[in-house]
N, C-alpha and C positions, 0 to 999 in steps of 0.2 A: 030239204035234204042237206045234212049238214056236208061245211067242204073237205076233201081230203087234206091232210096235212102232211108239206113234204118235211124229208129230215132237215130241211134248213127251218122251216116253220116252228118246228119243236128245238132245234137249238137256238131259235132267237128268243123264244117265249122262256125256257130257260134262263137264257144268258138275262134277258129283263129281271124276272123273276131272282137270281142272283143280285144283280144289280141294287134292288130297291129290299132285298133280303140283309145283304149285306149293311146299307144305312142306317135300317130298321133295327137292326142286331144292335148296332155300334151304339147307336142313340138313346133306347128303349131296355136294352138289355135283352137277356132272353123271355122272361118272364114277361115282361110289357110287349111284346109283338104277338097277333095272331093270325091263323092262318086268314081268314075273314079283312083281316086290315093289310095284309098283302094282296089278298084279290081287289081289295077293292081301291090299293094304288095301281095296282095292272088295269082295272077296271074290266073284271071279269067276274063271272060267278064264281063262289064259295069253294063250288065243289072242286073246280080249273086247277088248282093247283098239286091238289092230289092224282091228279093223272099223272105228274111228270114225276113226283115228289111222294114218298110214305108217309109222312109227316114234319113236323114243322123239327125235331133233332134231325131229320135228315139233309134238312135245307140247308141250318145251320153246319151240319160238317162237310157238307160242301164247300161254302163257303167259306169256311174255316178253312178245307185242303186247298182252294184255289189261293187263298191269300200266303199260306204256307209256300206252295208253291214259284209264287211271284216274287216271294220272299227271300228264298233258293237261289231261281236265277238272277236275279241282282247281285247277289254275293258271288255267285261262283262269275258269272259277267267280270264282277270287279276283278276279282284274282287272274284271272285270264289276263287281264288287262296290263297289270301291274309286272308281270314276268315272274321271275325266278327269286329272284328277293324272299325270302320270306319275312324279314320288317315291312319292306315295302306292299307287300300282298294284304299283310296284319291291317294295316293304315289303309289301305285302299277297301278291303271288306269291310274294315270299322268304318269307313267314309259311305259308303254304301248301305249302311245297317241303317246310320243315321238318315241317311237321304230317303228311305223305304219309310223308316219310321215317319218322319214330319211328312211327307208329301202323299203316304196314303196311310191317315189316321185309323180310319174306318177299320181296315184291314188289320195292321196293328193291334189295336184290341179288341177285335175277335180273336186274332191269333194267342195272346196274352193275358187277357182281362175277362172271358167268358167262362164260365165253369161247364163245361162238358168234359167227360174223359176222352183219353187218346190214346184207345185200344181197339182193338179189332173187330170192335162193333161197328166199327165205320172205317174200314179196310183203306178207304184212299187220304183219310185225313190223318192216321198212324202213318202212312207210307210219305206223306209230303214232311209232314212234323219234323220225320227221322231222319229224313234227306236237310233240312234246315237246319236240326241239331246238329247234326255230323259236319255238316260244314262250317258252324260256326265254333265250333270245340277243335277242326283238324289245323286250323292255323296255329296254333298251339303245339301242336304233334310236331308240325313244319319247323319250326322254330328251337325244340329238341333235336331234332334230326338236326338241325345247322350248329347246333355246341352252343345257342345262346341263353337258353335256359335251362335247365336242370330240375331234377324235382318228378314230380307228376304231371306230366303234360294233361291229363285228359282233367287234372284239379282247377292246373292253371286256364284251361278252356274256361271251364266253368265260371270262372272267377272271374276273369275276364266278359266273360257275358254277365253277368249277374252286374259288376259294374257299369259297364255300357247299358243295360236295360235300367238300371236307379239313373245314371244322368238322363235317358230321353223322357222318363218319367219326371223328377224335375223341371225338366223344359218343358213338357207339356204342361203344369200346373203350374208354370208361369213363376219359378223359384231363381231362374238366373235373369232376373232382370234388375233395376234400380243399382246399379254398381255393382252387382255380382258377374263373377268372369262367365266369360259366352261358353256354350258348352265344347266347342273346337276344343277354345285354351285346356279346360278340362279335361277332355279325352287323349289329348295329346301329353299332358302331364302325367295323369293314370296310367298313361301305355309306357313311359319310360320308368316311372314306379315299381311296377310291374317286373317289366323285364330286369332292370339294375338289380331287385328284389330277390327273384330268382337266382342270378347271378350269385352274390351272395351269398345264399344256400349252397350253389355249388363248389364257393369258395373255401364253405367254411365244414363240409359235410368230411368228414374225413374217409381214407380212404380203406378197403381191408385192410392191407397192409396196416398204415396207420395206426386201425383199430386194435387190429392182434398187437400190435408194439404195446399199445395202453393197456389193454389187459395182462402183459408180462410185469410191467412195474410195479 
């Protein structure tokens, strides 16, 4: 008679199940993983994992939204942290992005480097994404709101992430080593780039006034 299984039961086999999903994914890609070579890391039958899971896209956006997820509260963690500042906020989520990134690879690129979409076909891994964009785009917003940038905040988000994501990518493919600056020096250089950059813009942007003046002459 087979045994009942309590709801702790099924979220540990789960959570295993993620666990060695998530490896699988990071290492194998999507294509190279199947269902069959995940049972038989759990060391279960074939069919065991379709009981808790529809199939093998649905495993992967789970664990795609938990790494989403993790990804989140580390960031908004950091800014808690860091107070009222919003440079100092900027530096501490960017210090924290880094820290997510090299200390859980796996995660990383799945979040990044997997090609699945991230729409509503899988309702919790759209809902984490968009909690993770939002928060790495509003430090940006923050930073308008304090008069130190100018411009499009939600460009400068972007941009700002799109930099940060090419240097962890470099460092991971092993590009700032042999005399090349560490990617700290990096990021800390790029962040005042950035912001000075912006500055300028709104130095130089003129203002109505200004403008109606120029078009009278």
């Amino acid at each position: 008679m087979p045994r009942y299984l309590t709801d702790q039961d099924i979220a540990d086999f789960r959570a295993e199940l993620c666990r060695v999903a998530t490896e699988r994914f990071a290492r194998l890609g999507y294509e190279g993983v199947t269902m069959r070579q995940l049972a038989d890391a759990l060391g279960c039958s074939p069919k065991t994992p379709y009981r808790y899971f529809k199939d093998k896209a649905e495993i992967l956006a789970t664990v795609r939204a938990q790494a989403f997820g993790r990804f989140a509260d580390a960031l908004e963690k950091a800014a808690h942290a860091a107070g009222d500042d919003p440079v100092a906020r900027m530096r501490a989520v960017g210090d924290a992005y880094f820290a997510f990134a090299f200390n859980e690879p796996h995660a990383y690129r799945l979040m990044f480097e997997i090609d699945q979409p991230i729409d509503e076909s899988h309702p919790e891994l759209a809902r984490e994404a968009l909690r993770a964009r939002g928060f790495v785009t509003r430090q940006a917003e923050d930073l308008a709101k304090a008069g130190l940038i100018a411009g499009d905040a939600a460009l400068f988000g972007w941009s700002m992430w799109a930099t940060t994501h090419g240097l962890v990518m470099l460092a991971k493919a092993g590009m700032l080593r042999h005399g090349a600056p560490d990617w700290g020096s990096i990021a800390q250089h790029n962040g005042r780039l950035m912001i000075a950059g912006a500055r300028v813009v709104s130095d130089a942007t003129p203002t109505p006034a200004e403008r109606s003046t120029r078009r009278k002459r």
